[in-house]
N, C-alpha and C positions, 0 to 999 in steps of 0.2 A: 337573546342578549340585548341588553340595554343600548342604543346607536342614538350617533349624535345627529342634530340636526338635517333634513334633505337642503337641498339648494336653495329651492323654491321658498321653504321657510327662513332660511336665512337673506334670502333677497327681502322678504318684505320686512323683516324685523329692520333690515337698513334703509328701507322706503319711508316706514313709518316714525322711525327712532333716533336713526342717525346712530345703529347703532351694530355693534357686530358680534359673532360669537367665534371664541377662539378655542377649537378644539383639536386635540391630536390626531393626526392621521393612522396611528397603528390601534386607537380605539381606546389611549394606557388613559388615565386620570392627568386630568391639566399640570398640578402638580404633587407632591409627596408630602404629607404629615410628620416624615420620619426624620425632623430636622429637630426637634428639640424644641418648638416655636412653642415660647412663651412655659415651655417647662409644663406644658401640659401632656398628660398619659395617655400613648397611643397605643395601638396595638395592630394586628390583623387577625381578621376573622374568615378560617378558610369556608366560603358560602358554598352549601348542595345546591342549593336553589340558582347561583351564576356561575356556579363549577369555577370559581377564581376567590385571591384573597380581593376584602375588601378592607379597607382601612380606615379606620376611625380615632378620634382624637382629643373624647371626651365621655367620660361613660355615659354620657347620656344619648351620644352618639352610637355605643356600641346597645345598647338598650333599642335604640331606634334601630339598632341592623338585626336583630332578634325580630323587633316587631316587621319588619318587612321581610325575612325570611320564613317567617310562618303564614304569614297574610297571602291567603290564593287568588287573590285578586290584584297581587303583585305578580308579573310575568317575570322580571327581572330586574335589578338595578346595578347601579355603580357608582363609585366615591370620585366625587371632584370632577365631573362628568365636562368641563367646558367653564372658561370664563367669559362671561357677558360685557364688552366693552360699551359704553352709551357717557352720554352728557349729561349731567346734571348742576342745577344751577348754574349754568354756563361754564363748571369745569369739566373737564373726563374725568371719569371713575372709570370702576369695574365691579363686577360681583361672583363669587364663586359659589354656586350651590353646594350642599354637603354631598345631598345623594340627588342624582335623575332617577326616576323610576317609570318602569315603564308596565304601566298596567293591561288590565284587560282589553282597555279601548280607547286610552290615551298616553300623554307622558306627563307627567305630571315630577317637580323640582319640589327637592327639599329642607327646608333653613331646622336646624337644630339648635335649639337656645335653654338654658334654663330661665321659666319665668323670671327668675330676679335682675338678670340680664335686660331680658326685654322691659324690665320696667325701667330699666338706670339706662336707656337707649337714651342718647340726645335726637334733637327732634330734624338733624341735617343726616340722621344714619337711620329715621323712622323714612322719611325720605326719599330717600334711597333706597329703600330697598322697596314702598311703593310704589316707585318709579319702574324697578325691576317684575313686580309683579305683574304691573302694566304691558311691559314691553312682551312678558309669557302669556298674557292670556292674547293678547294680539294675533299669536300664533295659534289657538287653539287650546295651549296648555293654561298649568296654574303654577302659584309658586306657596307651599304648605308650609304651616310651622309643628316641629313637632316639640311639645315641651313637658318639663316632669307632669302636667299635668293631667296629660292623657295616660300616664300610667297609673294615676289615683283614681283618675276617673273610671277608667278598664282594668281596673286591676287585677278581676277573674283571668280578663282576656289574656292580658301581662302574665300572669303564675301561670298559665296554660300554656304559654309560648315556652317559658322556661321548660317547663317538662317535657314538650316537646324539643327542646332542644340536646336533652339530656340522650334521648334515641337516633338524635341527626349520622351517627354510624353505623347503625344497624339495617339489615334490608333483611327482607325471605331470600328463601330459594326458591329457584323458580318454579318446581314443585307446587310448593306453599304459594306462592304469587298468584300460579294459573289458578288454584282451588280459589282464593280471597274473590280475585275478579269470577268466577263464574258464581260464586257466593253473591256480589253485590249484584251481580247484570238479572240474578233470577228473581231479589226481591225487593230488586231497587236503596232500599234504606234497610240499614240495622246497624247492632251492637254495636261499643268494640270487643266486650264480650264474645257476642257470636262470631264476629269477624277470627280475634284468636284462635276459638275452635274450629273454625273454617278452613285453619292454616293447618288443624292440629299441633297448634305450639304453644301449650298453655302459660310457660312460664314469661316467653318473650313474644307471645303473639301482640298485647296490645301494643308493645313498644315499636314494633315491626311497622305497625300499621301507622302509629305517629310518626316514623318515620317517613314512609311511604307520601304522609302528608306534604311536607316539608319537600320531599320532590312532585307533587302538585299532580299526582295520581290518585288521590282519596280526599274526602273533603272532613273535616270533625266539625263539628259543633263547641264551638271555642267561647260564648258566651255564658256558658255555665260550666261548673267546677269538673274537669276531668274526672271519669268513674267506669264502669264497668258496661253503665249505661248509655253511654255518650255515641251520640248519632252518628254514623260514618257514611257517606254516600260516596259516588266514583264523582269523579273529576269533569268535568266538560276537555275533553283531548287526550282523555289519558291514553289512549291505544298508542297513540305516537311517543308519548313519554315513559310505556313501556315499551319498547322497540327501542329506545336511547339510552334506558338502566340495564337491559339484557344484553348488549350492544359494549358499557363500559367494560 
């Protein structure tokens, strides 16, 4: 699960910045979306991959929680994760990340904008928020933007997430589960073809298995068009992550 800063890194961020971070002690998001702010459409999105909702408040936003619930190199995230208090131009501000996410082998913050946005930015909120990115890489981390443009840019990757999001309720049985994993441990890589017949479930085996993704026990090959042939290897952890879905 996605956690907020340790001590230590909140010490130095106020050593070097003058600057603090203000996060909830029960772990909830700083604050709530679900106010009507600015008549923009929110929603929540119940996540497998943080087992909680997560809340977003602009499709571009919810597009960006698609892309981070499929990406295996995303461990976790969460919306509204802390506010960052600091000084700029000798007033106080603040800034609120959309999402924290917490990867492989950092935590890395993230600004959601659409390009047109970012270009109509005045140059005291360009600013500012290089001010804030300052203050996260200080600590180790970074602070990301994500904009419609990386969905044109990926857009394989994009239509892939979606149809994987289309199987986020489905799982095996455990049956079917045990047979997939002794299937991948003995030949390392294949189908998702083979994998379904692995499961012997022809009709719902690929979907199973994009499932299965999604909870971060199989990996796909998500840079070309979803098919029959699409590479599926085991996960880096997955014996623990089966032990936690056999377990729900």
């Amino acid at each position: 699960m996605f956690s907020p800063l340790t001590k230590k890194q909140s010490e130095k961020i106020l050593a070097a910045y003058d600057a603090r971070m203000e996060v909830l002690e029960n772990g909830e998001p700083i604050r709530t979306v679900f106010n009507g702010r600015r008549n923009r459409p929110v929603s929540l999105y119940p996540s497998v991959k943080c087992d909680r909702m997560i809340a977003s408040e602009s499709y571009l936003e919810r597009r960006a929680i698609r892309w981070l619930e499929v990406d295996n190199d995303v461990v976790s995230y969460m919306d509204q994760p802390h506010t960052l208090h600091f000084t700029f131009n000798g007033k106080p501000t603040r800034y609120t990340p959309d999402f924290g996410i917490k990867r492989n082998r950092r935590k890395t913050y993230l600004e959601v904008k659409y390009r047109r946005d970012l270009f109509k930015m005045e140059p005291e909120e360009r600013g500012r928020l290089k001010r804030a990115r300052a203050i996260y890489r200080s600590i180790g981390s970074n602070l990301e933007f994500f904009t419609d443009l990386r969905l044109k840019v990926a857009s394989t990757w994009h239509e892939n997430a979606v149809e994987l999001e289309k199987a986020r309720r489905l799982s095996p049985s455990p049956a079917a589960l045990t047979s997939l994993i002794a299937h991948l441990e003995t030949i390392t890589e294949s189908s998702l073809l083979d994998c379904a017949r692995a499961m012997s479930d022809p009709d719902l085996g690929a979907a199973r298995v994009m499932a299965l993704a999604l909870r971060r026990i199989v990996r796909l090959q998500l840079d070309q068009p979803l098919g029959s042939q699409t590479l599926v290897t085991l996960e880096d952890g997955y014996r623990s992550r089966i032990r936690r879905l056999r377990s729900a």
